[in-house]
Every structure is written in structure tokens, then in C-alpha cells.
C-alpha positions as CSV (number, residue, x, y, z in Angstrom):
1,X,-8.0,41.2,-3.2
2,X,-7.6,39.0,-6.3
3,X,-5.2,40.3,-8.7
4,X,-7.1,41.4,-11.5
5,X,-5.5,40.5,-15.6
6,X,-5.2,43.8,-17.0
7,X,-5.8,44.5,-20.9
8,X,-2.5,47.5,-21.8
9,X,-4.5,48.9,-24.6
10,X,-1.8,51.2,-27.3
11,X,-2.6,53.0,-30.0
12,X,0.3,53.9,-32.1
13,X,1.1,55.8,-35.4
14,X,4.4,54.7,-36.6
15,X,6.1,55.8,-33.7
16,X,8.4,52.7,-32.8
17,X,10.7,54.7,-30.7
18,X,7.3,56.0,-28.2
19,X,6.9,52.1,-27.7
20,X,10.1,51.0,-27.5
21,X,9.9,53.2,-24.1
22,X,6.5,52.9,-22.6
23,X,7.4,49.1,-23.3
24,X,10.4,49.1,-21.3
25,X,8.8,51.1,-18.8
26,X,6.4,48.5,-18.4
27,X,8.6,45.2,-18.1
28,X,9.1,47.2,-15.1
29,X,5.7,47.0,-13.3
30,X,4.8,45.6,-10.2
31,X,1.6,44.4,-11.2
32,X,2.7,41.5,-13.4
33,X,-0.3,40.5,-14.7
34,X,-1.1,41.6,-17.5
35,X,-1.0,41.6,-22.0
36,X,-0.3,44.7,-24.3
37,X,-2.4,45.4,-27.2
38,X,-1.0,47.6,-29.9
39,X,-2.7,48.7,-32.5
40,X,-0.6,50.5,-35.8
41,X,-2.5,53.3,-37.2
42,X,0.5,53.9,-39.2
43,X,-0.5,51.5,-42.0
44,X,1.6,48.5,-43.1
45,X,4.9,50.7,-43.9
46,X,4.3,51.6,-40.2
47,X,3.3,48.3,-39.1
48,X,6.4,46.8,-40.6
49,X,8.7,49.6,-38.9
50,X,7.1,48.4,-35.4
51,X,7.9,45.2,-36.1
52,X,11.3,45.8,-36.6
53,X,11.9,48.1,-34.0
54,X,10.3,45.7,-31.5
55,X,12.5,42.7,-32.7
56,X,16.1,45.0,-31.9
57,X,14.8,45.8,-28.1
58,X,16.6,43.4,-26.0
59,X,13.5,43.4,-23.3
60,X,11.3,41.4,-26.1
61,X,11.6,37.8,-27.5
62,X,10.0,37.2,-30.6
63,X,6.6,34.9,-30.6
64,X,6.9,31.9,-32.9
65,X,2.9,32.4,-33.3
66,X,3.4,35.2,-34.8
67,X,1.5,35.5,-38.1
68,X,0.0,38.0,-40.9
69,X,-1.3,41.2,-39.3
70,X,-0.4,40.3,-35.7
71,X,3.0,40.1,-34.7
72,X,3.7,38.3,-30.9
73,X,6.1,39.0,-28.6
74,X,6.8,38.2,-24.7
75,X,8.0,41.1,-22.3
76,X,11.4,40.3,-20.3
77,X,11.6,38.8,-17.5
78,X,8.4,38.6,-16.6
79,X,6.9,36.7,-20.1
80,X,3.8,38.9,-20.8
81,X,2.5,38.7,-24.0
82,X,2.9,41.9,-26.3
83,X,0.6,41.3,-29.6
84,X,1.3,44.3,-32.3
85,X,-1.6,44.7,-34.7
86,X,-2.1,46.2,-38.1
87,X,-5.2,48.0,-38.5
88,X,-4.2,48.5,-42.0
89,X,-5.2,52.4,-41.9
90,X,-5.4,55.4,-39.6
91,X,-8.5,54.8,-37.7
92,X,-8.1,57.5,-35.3
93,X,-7.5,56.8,-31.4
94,X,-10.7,56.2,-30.3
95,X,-11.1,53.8,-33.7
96,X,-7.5,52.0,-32.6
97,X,-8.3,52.2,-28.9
98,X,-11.5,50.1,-29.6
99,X,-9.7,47.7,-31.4
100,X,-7.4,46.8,-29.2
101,X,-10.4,46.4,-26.3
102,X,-12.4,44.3,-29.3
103,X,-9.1,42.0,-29.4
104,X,-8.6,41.8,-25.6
105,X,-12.6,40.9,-25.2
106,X,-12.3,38.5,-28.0
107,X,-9.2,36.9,-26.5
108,X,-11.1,36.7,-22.9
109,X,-10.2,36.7,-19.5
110,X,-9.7,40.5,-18.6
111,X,-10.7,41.8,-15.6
112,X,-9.9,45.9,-16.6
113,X,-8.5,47.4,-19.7
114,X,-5.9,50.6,-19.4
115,X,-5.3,52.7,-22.2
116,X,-2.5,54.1,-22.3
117,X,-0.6,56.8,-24.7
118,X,2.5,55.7,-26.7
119,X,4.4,58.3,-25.5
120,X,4.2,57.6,-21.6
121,X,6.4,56.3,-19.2
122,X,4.4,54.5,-16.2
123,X,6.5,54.5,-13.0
124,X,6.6,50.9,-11.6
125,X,4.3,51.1,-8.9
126,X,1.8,52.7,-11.6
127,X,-0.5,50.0,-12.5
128,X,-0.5,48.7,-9.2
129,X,-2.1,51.8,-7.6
130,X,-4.7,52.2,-10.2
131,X,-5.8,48.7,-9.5
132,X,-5.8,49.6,-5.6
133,X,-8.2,53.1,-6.2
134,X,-10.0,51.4,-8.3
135,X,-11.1,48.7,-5.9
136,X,-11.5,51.6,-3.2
137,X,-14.0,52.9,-4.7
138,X,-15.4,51.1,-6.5
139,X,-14.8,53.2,-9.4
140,X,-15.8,52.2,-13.1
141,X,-12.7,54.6,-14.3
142,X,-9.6,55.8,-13.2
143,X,-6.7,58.3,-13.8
144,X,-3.1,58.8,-13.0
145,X,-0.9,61.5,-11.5
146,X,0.2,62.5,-15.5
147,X,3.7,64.5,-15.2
148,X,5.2,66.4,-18.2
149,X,8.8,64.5,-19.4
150,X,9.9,68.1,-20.3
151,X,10.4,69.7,-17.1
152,X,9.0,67.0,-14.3
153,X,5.8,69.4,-13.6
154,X,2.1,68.2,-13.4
155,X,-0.1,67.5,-16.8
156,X,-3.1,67.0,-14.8
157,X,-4.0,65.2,-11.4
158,X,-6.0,62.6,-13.2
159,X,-8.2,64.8,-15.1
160,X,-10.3,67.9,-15.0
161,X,-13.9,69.1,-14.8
162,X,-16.4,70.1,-17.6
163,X,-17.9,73.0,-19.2
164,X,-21.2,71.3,-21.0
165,X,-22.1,74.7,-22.5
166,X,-18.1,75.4,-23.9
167,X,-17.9,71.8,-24.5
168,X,-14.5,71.8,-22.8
169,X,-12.2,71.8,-19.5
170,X,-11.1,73.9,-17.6
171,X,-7.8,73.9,-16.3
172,X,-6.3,70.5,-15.6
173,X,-6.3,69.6,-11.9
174,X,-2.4,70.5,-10.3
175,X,-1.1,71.8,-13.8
176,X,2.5,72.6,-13.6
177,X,2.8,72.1,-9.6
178,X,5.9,70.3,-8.7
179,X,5.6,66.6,-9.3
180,X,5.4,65.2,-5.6
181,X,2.9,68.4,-4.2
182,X,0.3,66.7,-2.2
183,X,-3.2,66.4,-3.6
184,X,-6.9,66.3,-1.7
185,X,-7.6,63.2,-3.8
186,X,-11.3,63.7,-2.9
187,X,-11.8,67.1,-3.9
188,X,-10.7,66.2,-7.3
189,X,-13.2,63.3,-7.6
190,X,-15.6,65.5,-6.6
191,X,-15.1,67.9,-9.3
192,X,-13.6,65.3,-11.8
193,X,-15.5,64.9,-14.9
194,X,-12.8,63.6,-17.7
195,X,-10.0,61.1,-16.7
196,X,-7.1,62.3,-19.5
197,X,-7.0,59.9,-22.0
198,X,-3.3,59.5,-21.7
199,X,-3.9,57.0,-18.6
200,X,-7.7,55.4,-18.4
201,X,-8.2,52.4,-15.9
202,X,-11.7,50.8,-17.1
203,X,-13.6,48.0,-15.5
204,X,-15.2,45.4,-17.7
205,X,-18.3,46.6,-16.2
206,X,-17.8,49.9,-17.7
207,X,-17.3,48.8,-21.2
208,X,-20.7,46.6,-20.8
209,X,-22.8,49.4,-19.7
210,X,-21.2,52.3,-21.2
211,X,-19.7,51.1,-24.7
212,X,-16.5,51.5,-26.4
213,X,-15.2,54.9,-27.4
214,X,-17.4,56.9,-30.1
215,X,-14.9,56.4,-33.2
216,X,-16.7,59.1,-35.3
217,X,-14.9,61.9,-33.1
218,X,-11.7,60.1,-34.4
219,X,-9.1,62.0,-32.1
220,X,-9.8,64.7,-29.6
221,X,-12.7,64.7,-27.2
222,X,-13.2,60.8,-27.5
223,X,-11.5,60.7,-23.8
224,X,-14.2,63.1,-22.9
225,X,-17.1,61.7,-24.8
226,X,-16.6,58.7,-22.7
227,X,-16.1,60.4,-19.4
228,X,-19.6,62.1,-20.0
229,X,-21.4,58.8,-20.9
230,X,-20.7,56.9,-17.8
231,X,-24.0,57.3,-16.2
232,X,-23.8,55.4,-12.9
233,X,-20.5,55.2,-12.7
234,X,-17.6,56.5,-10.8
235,X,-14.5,58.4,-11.8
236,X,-11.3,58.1,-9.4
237,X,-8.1,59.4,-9.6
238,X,-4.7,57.5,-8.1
239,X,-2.4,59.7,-7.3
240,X,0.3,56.9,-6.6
241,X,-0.1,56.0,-10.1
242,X,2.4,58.3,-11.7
243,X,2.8,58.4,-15.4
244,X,5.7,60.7,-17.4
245,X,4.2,62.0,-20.8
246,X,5.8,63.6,-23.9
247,X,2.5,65.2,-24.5
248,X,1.2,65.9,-28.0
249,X,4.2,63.5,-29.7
250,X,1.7,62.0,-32.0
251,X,-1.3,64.4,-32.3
252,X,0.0,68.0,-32.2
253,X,-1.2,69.2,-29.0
254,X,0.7,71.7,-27.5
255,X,0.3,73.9,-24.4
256,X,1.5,77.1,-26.7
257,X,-1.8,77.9,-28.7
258,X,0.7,79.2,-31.6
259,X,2.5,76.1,-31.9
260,X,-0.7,73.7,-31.7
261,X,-0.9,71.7,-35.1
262,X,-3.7,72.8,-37.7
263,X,-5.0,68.5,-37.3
264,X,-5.9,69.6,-33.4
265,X,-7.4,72.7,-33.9
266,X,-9.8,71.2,-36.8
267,X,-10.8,68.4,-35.1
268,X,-11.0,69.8,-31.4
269,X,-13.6,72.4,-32.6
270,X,-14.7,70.1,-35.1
271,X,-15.7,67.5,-32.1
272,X,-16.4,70.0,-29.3
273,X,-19.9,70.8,-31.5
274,X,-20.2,67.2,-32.1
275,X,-20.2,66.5,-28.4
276,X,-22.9,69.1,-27.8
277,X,-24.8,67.8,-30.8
278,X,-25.1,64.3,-28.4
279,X,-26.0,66.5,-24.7
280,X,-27.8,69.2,-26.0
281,X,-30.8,67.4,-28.7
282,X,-32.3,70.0,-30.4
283,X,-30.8,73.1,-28.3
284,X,-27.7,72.0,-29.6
285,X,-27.4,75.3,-32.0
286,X,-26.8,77.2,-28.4
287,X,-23.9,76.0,-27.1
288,X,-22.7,75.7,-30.8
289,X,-22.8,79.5,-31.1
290,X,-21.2,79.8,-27.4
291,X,-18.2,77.5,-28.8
292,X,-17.9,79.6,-31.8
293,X,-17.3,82.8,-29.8
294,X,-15.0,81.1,-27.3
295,X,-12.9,80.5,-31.0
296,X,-12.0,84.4,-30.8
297,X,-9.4,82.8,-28.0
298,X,-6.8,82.2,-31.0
299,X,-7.5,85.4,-32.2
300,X,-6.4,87.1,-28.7
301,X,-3.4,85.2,-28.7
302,X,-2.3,86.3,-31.7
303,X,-3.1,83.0,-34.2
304,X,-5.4,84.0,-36.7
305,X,-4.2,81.0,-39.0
306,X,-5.0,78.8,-36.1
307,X,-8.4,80.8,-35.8
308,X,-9.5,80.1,-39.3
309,X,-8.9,76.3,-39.4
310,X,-10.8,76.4,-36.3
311,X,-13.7,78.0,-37.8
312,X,-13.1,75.4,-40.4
313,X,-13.3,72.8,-38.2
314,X,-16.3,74.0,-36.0
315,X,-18.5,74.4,-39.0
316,X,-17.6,71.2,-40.4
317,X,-18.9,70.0,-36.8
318,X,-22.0,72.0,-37.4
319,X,-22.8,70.2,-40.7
320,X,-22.6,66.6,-39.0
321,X,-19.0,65.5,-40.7
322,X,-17.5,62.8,-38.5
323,X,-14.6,60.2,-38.7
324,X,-11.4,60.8,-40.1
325,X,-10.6,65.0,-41.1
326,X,-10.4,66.2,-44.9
327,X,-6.8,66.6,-44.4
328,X,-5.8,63.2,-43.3
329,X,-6.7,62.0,-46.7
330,X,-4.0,64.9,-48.3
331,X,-1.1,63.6,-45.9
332,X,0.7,61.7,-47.7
């Protein structure tokens, strides 16, 4: 099999310490070939913190092509080229994750592009093994075995299947099973209808027939979106490919509905009617209602704030607003 170049596509938001470690963890890798694209969504204040913090890791030599909004630097010992760029604003994941594709495809000579949170650690052999299930397949996507850094217990088994009506998962595949239980790979690609956007594998050939991530849904359900538009293509899962994740570091996801942040409630419900919008056509007020009523979840759990902004945020979805939320503009 000829080694494929791989395209490490990171989206960060002033979070030098995440890539400080996902960066180490990758100078690591067994599968040597292969660039890192980050993209700052933390402005140029952010983008200038990166930069700095890059330059004090001892695993990274400064690029002397280095210039303006891109910052260059090789990966110790193996040389691979880390490029840092500023997209001078917030433009969401699925807006940064597209620009760090759009820089790899304009750079040339990728075989596959893996995007891949800030706040993961890849195991060595990581990388490798995608590249292996992917060729197996052939699949035009592929996910890892994602384990929590909190208490060494399974995210997800690659991903998870779909409710089109809900607009949402189930649970993940092997959530909190021990880290090294055996899994039917098969049956989960049988079932598998999202790879979790913490660890995506993609073929060139996917991006050509599929597209780049849909950057009005900002953050939140652009893994999914993309997942749901593969048409003829195949979704595997490498279970050799093991990835540690902080999980929510960045976007305030949390496995404790009281302690998820009001930015992912908004925009998950927000996006979850703007995902049916695209499936359903005009029945698309149908599902809207059924994700409405599936809301009353937060109010179960005892989260009525949380219930409201998600009200907020599904009927915001219902009058068509995409991109970046109301309250990202208030942050300051």
C-alpha cells in the first residue's frame, strides 16, 4: 500500500496549551507522513498567544518562512511542517475546519485530511490504523476508538447512529466501557451514521463529491451534517486508532446536562432544526415540533435555565438564522 500524505487539520480558539499536547502527541506517530494545519479562531490576541506558546515547546523549531498571518514550524525529529494560521475571527469549527482543508488543497499533494480536536491526544499507532481501515474498506470516512482523559473510559467507538426525526444520536457506541473492551467492529459500521468530529479520517474523494463542512451551522451538528451528506460513501470505524479527549475543553459540552454551557445548548437546538430544514423540504415543520418536545429533556433533569436558551435556540433555528450565535458577538 502506498503511504498516503495526510492533511492534520486543527481548529483552535486560543487554547495554546490543547496544542502544545495534541502536538507532542503527534511528533510521536508512526505514520510520518504528514503536515498540521491550524487554524486560530481566537483572533490575533489569540493568534499571537499560539505563536508564542509554539515557539517555547522544545518539540518545534521555528520556520524561517514564516510570515504575516501564517506562522511555520517543523515537528521534532521527524521535520513535518506545522503552519499556524490566523483566521482573524471566530469562524466556528466547521468555518476553521474548512480553512485548514482549503489551505491543504491549495498547498496540493494530500492524499486524506484528518480533523482532529485541539484537545486530543492520538496514541502513536493512531494515524497509522485509520489509514489501514480506511484502505480496507474502502471507506470515504473514518473514526477512532475516542477515550475520555478523565477517567480512561470510552467517548464513543467511532461514532453513533442517527435519529433523522429527533435530529440527533443516540447513545455513543461503547460509552463508558473500559478502554481495551473488545468491539464487533462490523456491527458498528452497520449501525454507524456520524463519525465524532473529534477524530474524522476523509479521502480526497470525499471532499470532491461531498463538499466541505456546512459553515452556517458554525459549531455543533457540522460533524453530523457531513456524516448525513455522504451519499455513496462509506463510514468505518478503527478501533486500533485510539484517541484520549478532554471533551468539551473549548465548546462547553458536557456529559452533565446541568453543567452544559448556554453556547451548546443554543446552537445544538438551534442546528438540530437546521439539519432537518436540509432532510425533511417542506415537512420540515414535523420533525421541528418532535425536537421541540424532546427540549422538555432539560426540564426533567431539573435545568429550566438550560431549557429556555434552548427554546431560544430552537426557534431561532426555526426562523432560518445561521452562522455565528447572537451571543458570540456579546463575549467579549
Amino acid at each position: 500500500m502506498t503511504e498516503p500524505a495526510v492533511a492534520i487539520c486543527i481548529v483552535s480558539t486560543d487554547e495554546v496549551q490543547n496544542l502544545i499536547g495534541v502536538l507532542d502527541s503527534l511528533s510521536r506517530s508512526t505514520h510520518a507522513k504528514f503536515s498540521v494545519f491550524i487554524c486560530e479562531n481566537g483572533g490575533s490576541a489569540g493568534f499571537e498567544r499560539s505563536c508564542r506558546g509554539l515557539e517555547s515547546a522544545d518539540f518545534l523549531k521555528v520556520d524561517g518562512s514564516s510570515s504575516g498571518a501564517r506562522r511555520h514550524f517543523t515537528l521534532q525529529p521527524a521535520g513535518q511542517r506545522v503552519s499556524l494560521l490566523d483566521l482573524g475571527s471566530n469562524q466556528g469549527y466547521a468555518g476553521g475546519t474548512n480553512s485548514g482543508i482549503r489551505a491543504a488543497l491549495e498547498e496540493g499533494g494530500y492524499d486524506a485530511f484528518w480533523v482532529l480536536n485541539p484537545d486530543t491526544f492520538p496514541e502513536p499507532e493512531a494515524l497509522q490504523a485509520l489509514i489501514e481501515r480506511q484502505a480496507e474498506g474502502p471507506y470515504g470516512m473514518v473514526g477512532s476508538r475516542i477515550v475520555f482523559t478523565a477517567n480512561g473510559l470510552i467517548q464513543m467507538w467511532g461514532g453513533f447512529d442517527w435519529n433523522h426525526w429527533l435530529a440527533r444520536g443516540s447513545q455513543a457506541f461503547g460509552y463508558l466501557r473500559p478502554k481495551d473492551t473488545p468491539a464487533d467492529v462490523s456491527a458498528i459500521e452497520r449501525r454507524m451514521e456520524v463519525v465524532c468530529g473529534a477524530s474524522m479520517y476523509v479521502t480526497k474523494e470525499y471532499l470532491e463529491d461531498v463538499g466541505l463542512m456546512d459553515e452556517s451551522l458554525f459549531v455543533f451538528c457540522e460533524d453530523s451534517d457531513w456524516c448525513l451528506r455522504r451519499a455513496k460513501h462509506r463510514l468505518g470505524y478503527a478501533h486500533d486508532s485510539v484517541v484520549h479527549h478532554i471533551h468539551g475543553a473549548t465548546s462547553g459540552s458536557s456529559t452533565d446536562k446541568k453543567r452544559i454551557s448556554p453556547f451548546n445548548l443554543y446552537l445544538t437546538a438551534r442546528n438540530r432544526v437546521r439539519l432537518v430544514r436540509k432532510q425533511f423540504g417542506a415537512l420540515w415543520p414535523a420533525p421541528a415540533l418532535l425536537i421541540f418536545a424532546d427540549l422538555f429533556r432539560f426540564l426533567i433533569k431539573g435545568t429550566p435555565a438550560g431549557y429556555l436558551t434552548a427554546v431560544k435556540g430552537w426557534w431561532a433555528g426555526v426562523r432560518g438564522e445561521g452562522g455565528p450565535p447572537p451571543m458570540l458577538a456579546r463575549r467579549p
